[in-house]
C-alpha positions as CSV (number, residue, x, y, z in Angstrom):
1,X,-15.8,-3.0,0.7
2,X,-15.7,0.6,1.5
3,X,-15.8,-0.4,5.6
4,X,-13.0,-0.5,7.7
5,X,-12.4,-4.6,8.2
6,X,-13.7,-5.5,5.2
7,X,-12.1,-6.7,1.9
8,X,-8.6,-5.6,3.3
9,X,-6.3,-8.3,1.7
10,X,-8.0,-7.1,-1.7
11,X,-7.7,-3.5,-0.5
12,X,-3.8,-3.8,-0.3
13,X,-3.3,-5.6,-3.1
14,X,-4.8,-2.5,-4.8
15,X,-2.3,-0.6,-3.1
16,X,0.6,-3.1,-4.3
17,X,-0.2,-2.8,-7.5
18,X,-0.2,1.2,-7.1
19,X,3.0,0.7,-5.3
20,X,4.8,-0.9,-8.4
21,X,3.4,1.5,-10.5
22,X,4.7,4.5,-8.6
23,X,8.4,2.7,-8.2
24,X,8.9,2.4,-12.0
25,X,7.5,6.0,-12.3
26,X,10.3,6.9,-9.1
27,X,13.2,4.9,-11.1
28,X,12.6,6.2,-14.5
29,X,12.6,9.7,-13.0
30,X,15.6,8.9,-11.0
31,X,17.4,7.9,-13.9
32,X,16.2,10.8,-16.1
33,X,17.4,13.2,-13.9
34,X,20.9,11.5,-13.4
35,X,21.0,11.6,-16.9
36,X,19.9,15.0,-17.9
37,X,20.0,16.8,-14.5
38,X,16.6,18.7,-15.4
39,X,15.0,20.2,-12.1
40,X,11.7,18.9,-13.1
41,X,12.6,15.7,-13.3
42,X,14.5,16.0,-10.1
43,X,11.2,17.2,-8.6
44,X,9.0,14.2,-9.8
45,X,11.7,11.8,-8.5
46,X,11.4,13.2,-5.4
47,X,7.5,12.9,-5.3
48,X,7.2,9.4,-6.4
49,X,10.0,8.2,-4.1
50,X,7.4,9.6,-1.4
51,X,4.1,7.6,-3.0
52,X,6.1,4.7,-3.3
53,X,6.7,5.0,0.9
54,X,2.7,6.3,1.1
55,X,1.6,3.5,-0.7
56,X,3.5,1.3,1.7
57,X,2.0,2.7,4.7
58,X,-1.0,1.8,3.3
59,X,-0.3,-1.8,2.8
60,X,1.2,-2.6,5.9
61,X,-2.1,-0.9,7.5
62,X,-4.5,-3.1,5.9
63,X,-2.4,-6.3,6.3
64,X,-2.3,-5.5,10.0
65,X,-6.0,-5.7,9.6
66,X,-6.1,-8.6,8.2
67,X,-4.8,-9.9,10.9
68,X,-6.7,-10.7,14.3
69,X,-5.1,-12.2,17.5
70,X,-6.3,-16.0,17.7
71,X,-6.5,-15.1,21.4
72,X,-9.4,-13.2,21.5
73,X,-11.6,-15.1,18.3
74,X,-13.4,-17.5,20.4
75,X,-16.0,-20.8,19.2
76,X,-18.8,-18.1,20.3
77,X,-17.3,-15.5,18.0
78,X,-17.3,-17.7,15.1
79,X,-21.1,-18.6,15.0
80,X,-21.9,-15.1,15.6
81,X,-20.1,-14.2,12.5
82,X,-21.9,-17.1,10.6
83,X,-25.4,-16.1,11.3
């Protein structure tokens, strides 16, 4: 799983999941500091904001993985991979 090609549809997932997590953590901030203009809280809006995008970059690199022109997979290809 750890490999590069392997597991990457699970792998972003993981990353999705991560991704939600860190975008309620960005909007409660968000809407903490509008609230109570505290520089911390400022600061921690700022930072999740950034992970949510991080965490996107990651996604959209293992979906492109995921993904393999039909060009190139030929019949030859696929019993290699079977053996």
């Amino acid at each position: 799983m750890l490999d590069n090609g392997q597991c990457e549809p699970t792998k972003a997932a993981v990353h999705g999941v991560l991704m939600a997590t860190v975008a309620v953590c960005a909007a409660y901030n968000i809407a903490a500091w509008i609230k109570r203009r505290q520089t911390h809280l400022a600061i921690n809006a700022v930072v999740y904001t950034a992970a949510v995008w991080w965490e996107r970059c990651h996604i959209v690199h293992h979906l492109r993985s995921c993904r393999r022109p039909s060009s190139t997979v030929t019949p030859a290809d696929k019993l290699m991979d079977a053996a």
